[in-house]
C-alpha positions as CSV (number, residue, x, y, z in Angstrom):
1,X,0.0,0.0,0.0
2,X,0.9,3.6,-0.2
3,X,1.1,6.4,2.1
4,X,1.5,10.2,2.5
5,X,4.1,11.3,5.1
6,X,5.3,14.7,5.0
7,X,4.5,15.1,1.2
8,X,6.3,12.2,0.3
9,X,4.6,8.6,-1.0
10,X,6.1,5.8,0.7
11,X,5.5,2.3,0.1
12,X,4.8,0.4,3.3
13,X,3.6,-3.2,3.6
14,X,-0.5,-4.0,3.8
15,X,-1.1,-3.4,7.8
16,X,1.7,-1.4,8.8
17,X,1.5,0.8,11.6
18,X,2.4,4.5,11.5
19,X,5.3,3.7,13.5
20,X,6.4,1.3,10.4
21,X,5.8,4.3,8.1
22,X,7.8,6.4,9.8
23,X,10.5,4.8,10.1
24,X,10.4,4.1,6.6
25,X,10.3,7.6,5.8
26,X,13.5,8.5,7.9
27,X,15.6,5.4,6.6
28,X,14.5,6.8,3.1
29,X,15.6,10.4,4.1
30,X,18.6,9.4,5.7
31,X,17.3,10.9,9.3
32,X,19.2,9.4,12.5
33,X,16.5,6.5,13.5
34,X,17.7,6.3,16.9
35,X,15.2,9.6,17.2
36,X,12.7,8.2,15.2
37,X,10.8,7.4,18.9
38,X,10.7,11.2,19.6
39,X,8.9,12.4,16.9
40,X,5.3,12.9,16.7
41,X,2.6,11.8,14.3
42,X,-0.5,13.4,13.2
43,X,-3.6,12.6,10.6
44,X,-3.8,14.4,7.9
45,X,-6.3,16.6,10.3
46,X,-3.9,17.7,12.7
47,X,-5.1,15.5,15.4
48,X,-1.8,13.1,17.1
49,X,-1.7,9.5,16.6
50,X,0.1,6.9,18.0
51,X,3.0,4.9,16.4
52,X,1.0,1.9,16.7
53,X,-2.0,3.3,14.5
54,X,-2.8,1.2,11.8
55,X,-2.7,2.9,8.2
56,X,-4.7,2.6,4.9
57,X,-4.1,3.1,1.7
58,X,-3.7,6.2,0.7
59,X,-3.7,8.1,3.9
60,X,-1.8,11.1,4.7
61,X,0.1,11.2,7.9
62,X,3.1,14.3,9.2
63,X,5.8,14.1,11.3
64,X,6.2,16.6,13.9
65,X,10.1,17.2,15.2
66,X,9.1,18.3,19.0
């Protein structure tokens, strides 16, 4: 499946968490992952969501650096 984080389509495996797709967004932007647990996600709505939120096609997630 495909998601949206931070603008950028990633391909992630059918029921990854947003935790998966994050850190598959880092490892893709070369970001240190060892501070991938500090960072916070949000919907495509602004509201936070948990690393262990399960994703859908298609949906659009951000990173938030604290």
């Amino acid at each position: 499946m495909t998601v949206i984080v931070n603008n950028s389509s990633i391909r992630i495996f059918s029921g990854a968490t947003a935790g998966d797709a994050v850190l598959r967004w880092a490892v893709r932007n070369k970001l240190d992952i060892s501070k991938v647990s500090s960072l916070q996600v949000t919907d495509q709505w602004g509201h936070k969501i948990g690393f262990e939120a399960p994703l859908s096609d298609n949906q659009i997630i951000k990173v938030i650096n604290p």
